[in-house]
ZAMARGU-4260 file (C-alpha; in steps of 0.2 Angstrom, whole numbers, plus 5000, padded with zeros to 4 digits):
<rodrens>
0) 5058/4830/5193 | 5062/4832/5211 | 5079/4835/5212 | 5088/4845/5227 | 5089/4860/5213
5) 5075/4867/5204 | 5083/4871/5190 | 5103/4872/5188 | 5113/4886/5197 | 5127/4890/5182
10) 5126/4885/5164 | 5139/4888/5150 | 5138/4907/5143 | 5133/4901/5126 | 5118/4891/5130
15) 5112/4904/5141 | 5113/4916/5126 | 5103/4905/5117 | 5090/4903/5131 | 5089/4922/5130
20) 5085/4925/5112 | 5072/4912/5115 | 5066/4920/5131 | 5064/4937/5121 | 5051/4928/5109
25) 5038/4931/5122 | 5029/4950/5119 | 5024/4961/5134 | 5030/4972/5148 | 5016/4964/5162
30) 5020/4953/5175 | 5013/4940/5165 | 5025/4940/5153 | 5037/4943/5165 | 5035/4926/5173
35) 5033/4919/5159 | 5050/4924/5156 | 5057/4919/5170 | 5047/4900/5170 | 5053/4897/5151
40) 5072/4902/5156 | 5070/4891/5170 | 5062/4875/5158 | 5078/4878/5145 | 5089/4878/5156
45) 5082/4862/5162 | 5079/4852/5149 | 5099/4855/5142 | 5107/4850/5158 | 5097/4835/5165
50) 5099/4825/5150 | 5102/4809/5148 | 5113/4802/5136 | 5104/4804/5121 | 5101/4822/5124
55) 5084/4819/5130 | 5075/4823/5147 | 5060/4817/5155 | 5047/4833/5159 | 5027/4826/5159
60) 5013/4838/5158 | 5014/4835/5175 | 5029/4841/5179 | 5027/4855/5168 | 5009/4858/5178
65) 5019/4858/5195 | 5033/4869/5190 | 5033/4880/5172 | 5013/4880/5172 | 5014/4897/5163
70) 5022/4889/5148 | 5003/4881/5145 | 4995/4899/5145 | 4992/4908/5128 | 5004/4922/5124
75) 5011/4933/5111 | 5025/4928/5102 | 5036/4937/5092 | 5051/4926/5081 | 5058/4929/5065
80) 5048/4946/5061 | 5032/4936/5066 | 5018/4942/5080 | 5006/4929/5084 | 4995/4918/5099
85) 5000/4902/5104 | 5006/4891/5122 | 5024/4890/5122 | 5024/4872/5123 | 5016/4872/5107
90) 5028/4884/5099 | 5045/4876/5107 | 5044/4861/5097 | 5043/4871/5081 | 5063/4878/5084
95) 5077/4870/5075 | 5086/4865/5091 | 5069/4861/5101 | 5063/4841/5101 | 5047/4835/5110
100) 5044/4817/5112 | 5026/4814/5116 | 5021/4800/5131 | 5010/4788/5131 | 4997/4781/5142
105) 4994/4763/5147 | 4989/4753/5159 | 5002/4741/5158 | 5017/4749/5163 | 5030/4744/5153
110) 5022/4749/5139 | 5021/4768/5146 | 5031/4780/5141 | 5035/4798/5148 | 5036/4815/5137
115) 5053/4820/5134 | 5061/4835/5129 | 5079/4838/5120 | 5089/4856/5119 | 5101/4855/5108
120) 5109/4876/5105 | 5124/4875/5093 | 5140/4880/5102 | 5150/4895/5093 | 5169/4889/5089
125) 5177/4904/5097 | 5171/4900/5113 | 5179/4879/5114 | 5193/4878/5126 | 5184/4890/5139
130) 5173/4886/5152 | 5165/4903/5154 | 5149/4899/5165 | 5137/4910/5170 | 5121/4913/5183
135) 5104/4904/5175 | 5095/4919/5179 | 5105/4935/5179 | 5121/4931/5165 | 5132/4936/5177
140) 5152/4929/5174 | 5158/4915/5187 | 5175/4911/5190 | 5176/4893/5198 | 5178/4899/5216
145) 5165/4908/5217 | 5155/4893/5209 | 5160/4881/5224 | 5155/4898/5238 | 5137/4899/5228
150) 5132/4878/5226 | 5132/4882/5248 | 5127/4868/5262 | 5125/4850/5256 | 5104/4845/5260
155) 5103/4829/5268 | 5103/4814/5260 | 5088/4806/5256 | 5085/4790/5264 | 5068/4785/5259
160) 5062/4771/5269 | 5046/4764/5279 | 5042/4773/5291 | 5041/4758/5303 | 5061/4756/5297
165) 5068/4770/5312 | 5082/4756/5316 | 5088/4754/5298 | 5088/4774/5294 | 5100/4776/5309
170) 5109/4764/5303 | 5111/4772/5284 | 5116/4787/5291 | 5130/4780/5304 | 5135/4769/5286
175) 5135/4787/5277 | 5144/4797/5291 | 5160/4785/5288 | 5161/4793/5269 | 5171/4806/5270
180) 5170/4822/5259 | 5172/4818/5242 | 5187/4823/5230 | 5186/4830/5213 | 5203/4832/5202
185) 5205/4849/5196 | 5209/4838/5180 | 5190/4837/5177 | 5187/4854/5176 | 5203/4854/5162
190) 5191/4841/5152 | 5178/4852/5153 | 5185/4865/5147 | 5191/4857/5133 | 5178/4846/5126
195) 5164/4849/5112 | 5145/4851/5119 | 5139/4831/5118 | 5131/4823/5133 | 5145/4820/5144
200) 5151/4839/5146 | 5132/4842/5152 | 5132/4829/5164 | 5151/4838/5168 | 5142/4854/5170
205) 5128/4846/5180 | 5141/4838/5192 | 5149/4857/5195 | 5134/4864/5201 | 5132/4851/5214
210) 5149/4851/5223 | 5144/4856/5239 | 5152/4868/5251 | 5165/4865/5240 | 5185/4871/5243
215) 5199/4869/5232 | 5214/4862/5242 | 5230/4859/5234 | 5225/4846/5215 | 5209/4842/5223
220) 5191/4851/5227 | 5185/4843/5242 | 5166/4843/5245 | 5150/4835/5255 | 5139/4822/5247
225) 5121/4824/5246 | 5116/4804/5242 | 5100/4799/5238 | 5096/4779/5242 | 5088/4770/5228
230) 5084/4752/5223 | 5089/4739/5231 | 5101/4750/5244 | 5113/4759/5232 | 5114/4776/5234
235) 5119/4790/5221 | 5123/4808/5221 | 5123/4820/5205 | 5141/4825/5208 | 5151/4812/5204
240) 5138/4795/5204 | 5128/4799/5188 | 5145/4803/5177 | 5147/4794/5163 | 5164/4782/5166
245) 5175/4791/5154 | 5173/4807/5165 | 5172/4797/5181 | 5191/4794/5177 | 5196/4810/5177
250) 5186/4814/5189 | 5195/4804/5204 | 5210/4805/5194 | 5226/4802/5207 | 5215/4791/5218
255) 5212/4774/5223 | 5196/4766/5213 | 5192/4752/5222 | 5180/4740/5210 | 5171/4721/5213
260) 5177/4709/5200 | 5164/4700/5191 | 5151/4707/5204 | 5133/4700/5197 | 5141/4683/5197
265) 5149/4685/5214 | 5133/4690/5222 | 5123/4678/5213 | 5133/4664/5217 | 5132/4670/5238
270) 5113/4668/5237 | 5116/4652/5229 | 5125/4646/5244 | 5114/4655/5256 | 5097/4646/5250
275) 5104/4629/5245 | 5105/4629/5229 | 5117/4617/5221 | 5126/4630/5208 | 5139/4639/5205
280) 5143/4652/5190 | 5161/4651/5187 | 5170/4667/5182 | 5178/4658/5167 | 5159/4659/5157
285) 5165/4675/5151 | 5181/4670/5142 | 5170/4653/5136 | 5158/4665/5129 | 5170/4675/5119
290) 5179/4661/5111 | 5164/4653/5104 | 5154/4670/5099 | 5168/4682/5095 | 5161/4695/5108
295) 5169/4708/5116 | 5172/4704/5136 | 5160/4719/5138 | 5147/4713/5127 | 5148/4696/5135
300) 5145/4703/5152 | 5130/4715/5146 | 5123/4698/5140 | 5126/4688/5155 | 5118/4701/5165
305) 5103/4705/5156 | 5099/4683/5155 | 5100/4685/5172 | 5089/4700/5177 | 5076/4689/5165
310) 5077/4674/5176 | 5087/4666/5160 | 5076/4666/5148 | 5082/4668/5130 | 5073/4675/5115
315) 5079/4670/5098 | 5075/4685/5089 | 5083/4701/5084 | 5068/4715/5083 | 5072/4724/5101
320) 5080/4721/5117 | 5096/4709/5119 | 5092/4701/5103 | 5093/4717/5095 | 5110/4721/5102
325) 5119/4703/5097 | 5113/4707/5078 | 5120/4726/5080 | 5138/4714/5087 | 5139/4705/5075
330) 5139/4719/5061 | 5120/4718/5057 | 5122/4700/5050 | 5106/4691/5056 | 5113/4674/5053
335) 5128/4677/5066 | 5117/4686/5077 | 5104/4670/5078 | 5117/4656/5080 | 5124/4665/5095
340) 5105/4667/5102 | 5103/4650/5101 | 5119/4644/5106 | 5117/4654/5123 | 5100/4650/5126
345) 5105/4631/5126 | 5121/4635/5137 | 5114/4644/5149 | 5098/4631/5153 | 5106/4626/5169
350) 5108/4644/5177 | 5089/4644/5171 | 5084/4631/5182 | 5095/4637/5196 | 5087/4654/5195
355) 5072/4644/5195 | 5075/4635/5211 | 5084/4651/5219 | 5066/4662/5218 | 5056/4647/5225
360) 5067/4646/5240 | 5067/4664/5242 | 5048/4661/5244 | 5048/4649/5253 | 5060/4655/5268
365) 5052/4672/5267 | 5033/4663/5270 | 5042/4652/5286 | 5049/4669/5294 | 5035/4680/5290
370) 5027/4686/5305 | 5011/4690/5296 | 5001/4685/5281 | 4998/4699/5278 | 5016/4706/5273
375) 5018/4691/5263 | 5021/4703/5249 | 5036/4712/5256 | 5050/4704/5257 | 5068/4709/5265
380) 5087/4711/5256 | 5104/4710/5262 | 5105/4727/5270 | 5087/4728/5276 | 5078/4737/5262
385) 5060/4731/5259 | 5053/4727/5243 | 5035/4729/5240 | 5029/4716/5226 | 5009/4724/5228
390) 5017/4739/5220 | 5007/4746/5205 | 5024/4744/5197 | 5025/4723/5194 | 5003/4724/5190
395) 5000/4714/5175 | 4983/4709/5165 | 4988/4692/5164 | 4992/4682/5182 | 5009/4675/5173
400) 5016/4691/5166 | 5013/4698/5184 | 5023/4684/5193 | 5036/4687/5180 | 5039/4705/5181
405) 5039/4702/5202 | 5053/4688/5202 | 5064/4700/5192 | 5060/4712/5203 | 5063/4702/5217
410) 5082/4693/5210 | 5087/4711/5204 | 5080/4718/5223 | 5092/4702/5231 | 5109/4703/5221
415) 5108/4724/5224 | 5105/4719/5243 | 5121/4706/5244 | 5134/4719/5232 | 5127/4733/5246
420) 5130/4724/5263 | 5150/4722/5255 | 5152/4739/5251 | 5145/4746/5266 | 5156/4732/5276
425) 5170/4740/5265 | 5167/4757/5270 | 5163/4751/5290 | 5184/4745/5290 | 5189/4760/5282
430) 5180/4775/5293 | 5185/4792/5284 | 5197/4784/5270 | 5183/4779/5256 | 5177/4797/5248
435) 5164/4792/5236 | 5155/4777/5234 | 5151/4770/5217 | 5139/4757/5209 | 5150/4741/5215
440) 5165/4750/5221 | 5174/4764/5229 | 5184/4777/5228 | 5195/4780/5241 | 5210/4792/5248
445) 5223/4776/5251 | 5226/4758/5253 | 5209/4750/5259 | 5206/4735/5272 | 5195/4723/5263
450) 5181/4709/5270 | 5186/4693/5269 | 5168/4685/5259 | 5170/4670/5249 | 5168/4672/5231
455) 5172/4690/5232 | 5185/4700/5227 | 5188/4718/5227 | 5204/4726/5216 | 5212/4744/5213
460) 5210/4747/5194 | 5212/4762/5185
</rodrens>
């Protein structure tokens, strides 16, 4: 839970009335209840805006330890003519519009699970069509400008690396200093305003309140990034980053949206050539794929994808993960679903074995450079980033679950590190004209200068 906010800065005027009917539940007139108040308002407020696409939001017992601890004391509570005792994460759950999804302990990772929360308020018809927001702790009316004078400066971005790494973090921020302020069309506000309460507008909302030193000049509000670098080296900011793509579109709307065609396969083939290894994905897979299976160009890429980040392998079965999805394709029809599985599983043995080959020359080149033993286990992408394969993270019971979950760690870690050294060789052409930086893409003010790399290719699409 550590974001640059605590809790969000403006939310809609209806949710906040909600919040404070449930805020009033809580009996007294001492300071106790008073906080308590004031930490339950905060948590609401929370839990509805950082949701993720299904409406729920990560908060552990943890979190809640760190940062609404009162919410685990006993109080009085008063709802629906009732008085009586009880922890208001006890008595949350209990609220029509309140869901709370229990975690689970473990010591293997992927089985773990995090507790989440969803806050779901019913939106009155009268209000759809505004976009009335309002202060998170006093209700008091916003219009938009004042919204963009209250978000104030921009924190600095977060550029988590090894200490040791002092070159490399000069050289992220001279990489993020070329980014120029970003643009927002005021058509996203428009859709906002506009559109039903569903997971989008929230992430909407969320982006509003993180628009920093924000200033509205002509069709555009111009404002500084606060990027955060993650995995692999792609970095991502809560204003227009985390957007879902249907409001990413408005949200750049009148710009140039710069994008990589076919990048997972463009990347994957570079390290191909860069380690020796004699193979090659063509492009043309996808259109193969969808003549024989009848899937969606989307669909095909989501498969390709997700063989790939697990080092090829193919299950033929349709009880969870891609297997589950095919069946869901292919109108629930287990047959359809089962001939495709095994149809792909077969056709895609060679890039199995190349993915094979690839990891061990990975490992390989990485022991004859090493300049230690001892950082055996850390290994080195594209744009400098180290990955640590002793994390806690890739520990398994069994030795070849482990090696496993650490070469897909280590191919996702490599293809992240190629796709960021060509944006950020985009960006380092095009000083001041790229204003927000996407997954595998950019989004930029004009006509961009683009890397000549082979096997890559970069297009404006809408």
């Amino acid at each position: 839970m550590s974001t640059e906010k605590d809790y969000p800065v403006k939310i809609p005027k209806w949710v906040y009335d909600r919040i404070t009917e449930l805020t009033d539940c809580v009996v007294g007139d001492t300071q106790w209840a008073v906080t308590r108040r004031q930490t339950l308002r905060r948590f609401l407020a929370h839990i509805w805006l950082e949701a993720d696409d299904d409406g729920w939001t990560i908060c552990t017992v943890r979190d809640i330890r760190s940062s609404y601890a009162s919410l685990l004391g006993q109080c009085e509570i008063s709802y629906q003519g009732e008085c009586f005792m009880s922890t208001l994460t006890d008595f949350l759950p209990t609220l029509p519009d309140i869901e709370f999804r229990a975690g689970k302990a473990s010591k293997d990772p992927e089985k773990r699970r995090a507790s989440a929360w969803r806050f779901n308020p019913q939106q009155p018809v009268s209000v759809l069509g505004k976009l009335n927001l309002v202060d998170v702790d006093t209700g008091e009316s916003t219009n938009f400008r004042d919204l963009l004078k209250g978000n104030g400066k921009a924190p600095g971005n977060a550029i988590d690396v090894e200490k040791r790494q002092t070159d490399l973090k000069q050289r992220e921020k001279a990489f993020l200093a070329k980014v120029t302020r970003g643009r927002m069309s005021i058509q996203f506000v428009k859709e906002l305003r506009s559109r039903e309460p569903d997971t989008y507008y929230r992430a909407g909302i969320r982006s509003l309140n993180h628009l920093y030193n924000g200033r509205i000049e002509g069709q555009y509000v111009t404002y500084d990034h606060y990027y955060r670098l993650t995995f692999g080296g792609r970095y991502y900011d809560q204003a227009f980053q985390n957007l879902p793509n249907e409001l990413k579109a408005k949200f750049r709307s009148g710009l140039f949206n710069y994008d990589i065609e076919a990048c997972n396969l463009a990347c994957l083939n570079h390290l191909f050539r860069e380690y020796g290894v004699d193979y090659c994905v063509d492009t043309s897979i996808y259109a193969e794929m969808m003549e024989h299976s009848g899937l969606t160009r989307k669909q095909c890429k989501q498969l390709v994808h997700t063989t790939t980040y697990r080092l090829g392998r193919v299950t033929i079965g349709i009880n969870d993960g891609i297997g589950a999805k095919v069946y869901e394709w292919c109108g629930n029809s287990k047959k359809k679903a089962l001939k495709i599985l095994r149809w792909w599983n077969q056709y895609v043995s060679p890039l199995r074995c190349a993915l094979e080959s690839l990891l061990e020359r990975i490992h390989g080149a990485h022991r004859k450079s090493c300049s230690s033993p001892r950082n055996y286990h850390r290994y080195a992408n594209e744009v400098g980033l180290i990955l640590d394969l002793n994390s806690e993270e890739y520990l398994r019971e069994r030795g070849h679950h482990q090696q496993y979950a650490r070469n897909k760690a280590l191919l996702a870690f490599m293809i992240c590190g190629v796709e960021q050294a060509y944006i950020r060789e985009v960006v380092s052409l095009n000083p001041e004209r790229v204003c927000m930086l996407d997954h595998d893409g950019v989004v930029a003010t004009g006509a961009l200068v683009l890397p000549d790399w082979r096997g890559f290719t970069m297009k404006e699409k809408d």
